[in-house]
N, C-alpha and C positions, 0 to 999 in steps of 0.2 A: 554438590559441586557448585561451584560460587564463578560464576564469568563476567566477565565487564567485554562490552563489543562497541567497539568506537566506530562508525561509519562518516564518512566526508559526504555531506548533501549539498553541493551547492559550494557556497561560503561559509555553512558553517556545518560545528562537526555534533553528531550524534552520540550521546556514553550512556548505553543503558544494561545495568546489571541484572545479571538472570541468576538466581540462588533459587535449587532445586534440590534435592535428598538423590534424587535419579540422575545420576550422570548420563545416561541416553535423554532422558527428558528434558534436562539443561541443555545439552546440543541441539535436540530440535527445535528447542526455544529459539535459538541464538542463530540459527541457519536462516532466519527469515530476513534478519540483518546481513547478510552474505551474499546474497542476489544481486549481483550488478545493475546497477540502474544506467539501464542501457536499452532505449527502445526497440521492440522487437517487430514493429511496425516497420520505422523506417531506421533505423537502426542508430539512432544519434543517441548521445551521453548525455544531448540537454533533456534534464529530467528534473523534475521538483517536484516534492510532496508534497500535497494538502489535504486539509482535513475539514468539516462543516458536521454539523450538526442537525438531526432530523426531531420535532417534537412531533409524536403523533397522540393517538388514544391509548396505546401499547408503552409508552413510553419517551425516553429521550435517547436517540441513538448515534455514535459517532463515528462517522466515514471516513477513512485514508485512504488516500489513493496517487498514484505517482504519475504523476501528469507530463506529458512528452511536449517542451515548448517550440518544435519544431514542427510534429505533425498534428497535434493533438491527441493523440493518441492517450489513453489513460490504461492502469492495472490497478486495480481496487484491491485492497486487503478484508479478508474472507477469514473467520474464524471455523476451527472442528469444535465439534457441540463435545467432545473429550477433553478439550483447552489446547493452545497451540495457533499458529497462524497462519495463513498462504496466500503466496499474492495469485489473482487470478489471470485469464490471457489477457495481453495489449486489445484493447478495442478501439476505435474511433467512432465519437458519436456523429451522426449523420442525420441531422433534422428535416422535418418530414416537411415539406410547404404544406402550409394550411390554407383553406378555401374559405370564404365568407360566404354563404349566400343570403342574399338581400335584395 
């Protein structure tokens, strides 16, 4: 099964084709595209993805994650070691004060 899934991000639009032999397998592919980006923290539509890159000793790794410009809120996309994708809960990060002593 051959699918094309347009998503509107922002200003601009997303078209990314999923061609799989499994039609269940093509769906699930294409469902991660489906997910309203729509914060579940505080519930607002300003939403944008971004992506950055990790170099470590393991490798070079690349993070997406859909970032809430209202509360900050983010959901990071999570892959199954079977292939396939899922975004994970809304979290807000919350830094910790740091202390000096000197």
């Amino acid at each position: 099964m051959k699918l094309t899934v347009s998503k509107q991000i922002g200003n601009s639009t997303l078209s990314v084709e999923i061609d799989e032999r499994d039609d269940k397998e093509a769906l699930a592919k294409a469902t991660i595209f489906m997910v309203p980006d729509i914060c579940l923290a505080c519930k607002s539509t300003e939403v944008v993805w971004e992506s950055n890159k990790a170099n470590t000793d393991d490798g070079v790794f690349t993070y997406i994650k859909r970032k809430c410009q209202k509360c900050g809120s983010a959901s990071n996309l999570s892959s199954y070691k079977a292939g396939g994708f899922f975004w994970n809960k809304w979290e807000k990060f919350i830094s910790k004060p740091t202390t000096i002593n000197g």
